[in-house]
N, C-alpha and C positions, 0 to 999 in steps of 0.2 A: 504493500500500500504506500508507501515510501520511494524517494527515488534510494538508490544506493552507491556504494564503492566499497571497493576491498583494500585492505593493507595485507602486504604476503608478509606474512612471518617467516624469515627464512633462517634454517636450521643446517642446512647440508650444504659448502660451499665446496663441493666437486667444479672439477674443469668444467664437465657436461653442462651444469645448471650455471655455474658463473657465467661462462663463453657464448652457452646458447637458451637455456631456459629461461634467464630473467631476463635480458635481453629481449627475447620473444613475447614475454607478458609482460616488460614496459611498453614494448612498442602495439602492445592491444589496449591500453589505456589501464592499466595498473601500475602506479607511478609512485607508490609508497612503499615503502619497507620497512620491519622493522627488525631489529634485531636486538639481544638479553646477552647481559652481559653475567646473567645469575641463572639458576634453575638445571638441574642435570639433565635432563632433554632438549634445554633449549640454549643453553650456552655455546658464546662462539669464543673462540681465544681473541687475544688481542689481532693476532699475524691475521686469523680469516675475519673480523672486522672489517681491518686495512683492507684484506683481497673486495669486500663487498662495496665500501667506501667507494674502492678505484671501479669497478661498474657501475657504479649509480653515479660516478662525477662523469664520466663518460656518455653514456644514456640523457645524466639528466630527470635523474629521479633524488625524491628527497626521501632520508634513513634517520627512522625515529629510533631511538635508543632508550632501553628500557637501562636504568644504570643502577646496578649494587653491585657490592665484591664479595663472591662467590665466596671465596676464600674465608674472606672475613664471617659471612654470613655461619658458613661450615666450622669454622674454626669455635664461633660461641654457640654453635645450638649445639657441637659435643661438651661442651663445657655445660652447660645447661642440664644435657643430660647426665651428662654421670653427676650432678650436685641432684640429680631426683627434681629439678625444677621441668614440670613438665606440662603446665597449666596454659589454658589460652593468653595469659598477659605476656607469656616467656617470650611469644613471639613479638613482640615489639622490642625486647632487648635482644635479642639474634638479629632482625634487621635494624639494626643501632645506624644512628645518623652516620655512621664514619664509614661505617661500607657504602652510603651512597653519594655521601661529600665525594670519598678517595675516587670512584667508577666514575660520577657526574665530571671531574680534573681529568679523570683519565680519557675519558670519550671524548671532550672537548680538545684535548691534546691531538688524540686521534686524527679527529677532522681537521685539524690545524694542519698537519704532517701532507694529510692528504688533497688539502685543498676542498673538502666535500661540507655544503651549508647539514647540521644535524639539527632534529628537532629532541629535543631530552624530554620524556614524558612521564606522567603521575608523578612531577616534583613537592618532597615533603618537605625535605631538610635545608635549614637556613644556609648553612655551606653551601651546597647544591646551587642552592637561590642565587649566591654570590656568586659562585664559579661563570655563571648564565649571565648576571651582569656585568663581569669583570671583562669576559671574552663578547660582548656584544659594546664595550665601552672601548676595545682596540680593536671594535671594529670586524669581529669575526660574524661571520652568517651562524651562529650559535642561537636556535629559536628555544622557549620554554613551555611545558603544558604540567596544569595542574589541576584538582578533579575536587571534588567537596568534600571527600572525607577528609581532605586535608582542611578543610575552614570548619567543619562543622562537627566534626570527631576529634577524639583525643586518645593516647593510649590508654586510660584510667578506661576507656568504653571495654577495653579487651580486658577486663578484668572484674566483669560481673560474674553472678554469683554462677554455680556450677558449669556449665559450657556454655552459658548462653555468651558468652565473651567472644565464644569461636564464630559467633554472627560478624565481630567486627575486624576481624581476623584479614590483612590484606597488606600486599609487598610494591612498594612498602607501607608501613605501617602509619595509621596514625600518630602525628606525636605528642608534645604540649601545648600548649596557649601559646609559649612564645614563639612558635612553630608556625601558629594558625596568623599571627600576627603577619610574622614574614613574609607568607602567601598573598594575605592579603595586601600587602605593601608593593609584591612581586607583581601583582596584577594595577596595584594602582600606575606603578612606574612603568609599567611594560614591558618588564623582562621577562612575563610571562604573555606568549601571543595567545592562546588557545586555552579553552576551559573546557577542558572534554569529561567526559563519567568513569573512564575505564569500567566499563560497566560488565562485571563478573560475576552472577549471582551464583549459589548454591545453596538448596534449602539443608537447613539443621536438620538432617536424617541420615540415613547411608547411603542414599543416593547423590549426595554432596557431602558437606563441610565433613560429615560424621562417616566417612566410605571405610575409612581404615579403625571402626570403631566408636562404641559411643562416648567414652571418655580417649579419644586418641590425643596424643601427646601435641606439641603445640607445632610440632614439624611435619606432622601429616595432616592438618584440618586444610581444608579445601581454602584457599585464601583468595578473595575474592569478596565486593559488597555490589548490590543494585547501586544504579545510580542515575542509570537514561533519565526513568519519566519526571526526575524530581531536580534533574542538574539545573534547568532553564528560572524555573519559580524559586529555589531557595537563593542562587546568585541575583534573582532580581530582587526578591526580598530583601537580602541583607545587603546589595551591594546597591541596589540603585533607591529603595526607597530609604534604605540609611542614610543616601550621600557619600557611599565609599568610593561609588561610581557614577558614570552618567549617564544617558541613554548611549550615545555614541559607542562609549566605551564599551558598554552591554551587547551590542550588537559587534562590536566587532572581535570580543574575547569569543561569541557563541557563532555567528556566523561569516562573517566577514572575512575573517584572519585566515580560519580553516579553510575557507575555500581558494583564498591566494595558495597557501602552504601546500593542497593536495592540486592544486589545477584542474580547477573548477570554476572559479572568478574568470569573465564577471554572470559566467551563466545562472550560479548560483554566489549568494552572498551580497547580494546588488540588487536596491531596487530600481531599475533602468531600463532604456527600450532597449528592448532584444533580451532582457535577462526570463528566468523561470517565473516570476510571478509569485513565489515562493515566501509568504506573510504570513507571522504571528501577530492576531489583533489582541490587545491585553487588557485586562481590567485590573486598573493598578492599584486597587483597594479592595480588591475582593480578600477575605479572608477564608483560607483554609487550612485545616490542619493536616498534617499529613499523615498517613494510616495504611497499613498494609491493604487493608480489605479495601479498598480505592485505587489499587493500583494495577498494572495488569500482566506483571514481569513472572509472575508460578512462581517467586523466588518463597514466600510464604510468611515475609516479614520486610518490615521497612527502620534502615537504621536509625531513620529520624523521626521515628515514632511517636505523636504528638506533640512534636514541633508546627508553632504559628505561621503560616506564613502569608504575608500580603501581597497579591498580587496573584493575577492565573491568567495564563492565555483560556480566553473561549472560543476565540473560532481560528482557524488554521488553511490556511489557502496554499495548495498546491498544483505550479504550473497553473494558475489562474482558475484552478477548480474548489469550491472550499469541500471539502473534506473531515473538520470537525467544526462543527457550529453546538455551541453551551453544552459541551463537552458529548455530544454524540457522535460517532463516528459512522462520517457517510461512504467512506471511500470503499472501494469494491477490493477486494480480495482478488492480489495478481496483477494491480494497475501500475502499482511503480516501477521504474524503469531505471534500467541498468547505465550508470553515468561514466563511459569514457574520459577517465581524466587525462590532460595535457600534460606536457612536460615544465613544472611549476618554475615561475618566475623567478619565485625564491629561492630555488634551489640550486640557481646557477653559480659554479665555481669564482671563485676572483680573477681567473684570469688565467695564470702560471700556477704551475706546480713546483717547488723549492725544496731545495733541504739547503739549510744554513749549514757551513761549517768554520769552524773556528779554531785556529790552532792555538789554545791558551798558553802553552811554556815559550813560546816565542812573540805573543802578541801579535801575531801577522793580522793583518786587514781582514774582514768577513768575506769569504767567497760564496757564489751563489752558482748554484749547478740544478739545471733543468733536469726531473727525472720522469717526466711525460711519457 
């Protein structure tokens, strides 16, 4: 019922799929990538990063980086475990700010080396935050994306009472108020383009969060929280009808930016002739609460479970169709349509590709050597 696009998650950087695979599905309008720098099925080392980097600056596609350090993460959930700490809040000190400060430096490096614009996504940690401003303040194509649990959760959420914690349970994690601060600072300044949901539900059963058990330890709960239907009303609530933000600004963290970023703009993200027609009308005092049983994700619960919020789109226009009017939904089942994205404007290199060298025991002058 929606239009769409896919982001390839890529995992297996063989010759085959570097040389002719993605290559082949950028050039069919899959223009995104992302790649983990954590997770034992989906980690890439740093060496096949780089190999991925150099195809998408090539191509012309833009490479979202999920950042924490593997290592680090590994190194405290066995400490964790053998102290018997093995409760839903452990997981928020196994992904400790310093695995995603150290990865958020290091990815940013990366792309440096390589010449390739990265977007760093689900950013929590004020380091993090910093690294995204520092390298966008010398000027790097270094973009940032942050999602609501991080303004709206804290780690204290991951440590209610029996597993209900493992509801809040997500990588990374929640963290504290000075944490939520940051974010929000991150988005006033613009070091954050993009406000997406990372939207990963799993209900509290064993068909999710609880698969490896009902009291599973804090390194096998399914981590992941809803977030789609709720990301739009609680950033307007707290950020435009607070005064953190403004409309502009509203529009262009939810739709605007993302569509430059995936090449999409100005078909979507634009109200203009020749654009999609693509309109949320809002009622910017309507008050709702928010509630599981109101929402329509099968996740079975909602993290922000009777939280106030002011403001709600009621009617929703797409391609110049409306499609929900005082929240029914008229669109037909199979209408939305598959969106070919471009080779994103943002995504393009600086120019040259460089490695600096320097020979410090002699002071020589900086040479610069083209490795294109």
């Amino acid at each position: 019922m929606v239009d769409y696009a896919f982001h390839l998650i890529f995992t297996d950087p063989t010759p085959a799929v570097l040389e002719h695979e993605l290559p082949s599905l950028f050039n069919n309008g899959y223009t995104s990538v992302k790649v983990y720098m954590t997770y034992d099925l989906l980690k890439l080392s740093d060496h096949e990063i780089l190999k991925v980097l150099q195809v998408a600056r090539r191509e012309g596609a833009i490479v979202m980086v999920h950042a924490e350090n593997y290592e680090v993460i590994g190194w405290l959930t066995q400490r964790l475990l053998e102290a018997g700490h093995v409760e839903p809040r452990y997981h928020a000190v196994a992904h400790a700010g310093v695995a995603e400060a150290e990865a958020s430096h290091r990815a940013i490096n990366l792309a440096q080396l390589a010449d390739v614009p990265v977007l760093l996504v689900h950013v929590s940690e004020p380091e993090a935050i910093d690294a995204i401003r520092t390298a966008q303040d010398h000027g790097l194509r270094v973009y940032g994306e942050t999602c609501p649990q991080y303004l709206f959760l804290t780690a204290e959420d991951l440590d209610r009472s029996g597993m209900d914690g493992a509801l809040y349970c997500c990588s990374p994690p929640p963290r504290d108020e000075q944490a939520q601060s940051a974010v929000w600072q991150g988005l006033q300044n613009k070091t954050f383009q993009v406000f997406s949901s990372d939207h990963a539900p799993y209900r509290l059963d064993e068909t999710g969060k609880l698969a490896a058990g009902p009291n599973a330890p804090f390194h096998k709960i399914g981590a992941g929280v809803p977030g789609l239907e709720l990301r739009l009303p609680l950033l307007f609530s707290e950020g435009v009808n607070q005064k953190r933000l403004d409309l502009h600004e509203f529009v262009a963290l939810t739709a605007t930016n993302a569509a430059k970023l995936y090449g999409l703009y100005p078909r979507k993200g634009s109200i203009s002739v020749g654009a999609d027609a693509d309109i949320g009308i809002w009622a910017p005092d309507l008050e709702v609460t928010a509630q599981s049983a109101s929402l329509h994700d099968n996740a079975g619960y909602c993290p922000y479970e009777g939280r106030r919020i002011t403001g709600w789109p009621t009617t929703v226009v797409r391609r110049g169709e409306v499609v929900i009017s005082n929240g029914k939904l008229l669109a037909t089942r199979g209408s939305g349509q598959f969106l070919r994205c471009a080779s994103p404007e943002l995504a393009q290199p600086t120019g040259r590709l460089w490695t600096r060298l320097i020979h410090r025991r002699i002071l020589a002058p900086t040479f610069w050597i083209s490795i294109d």
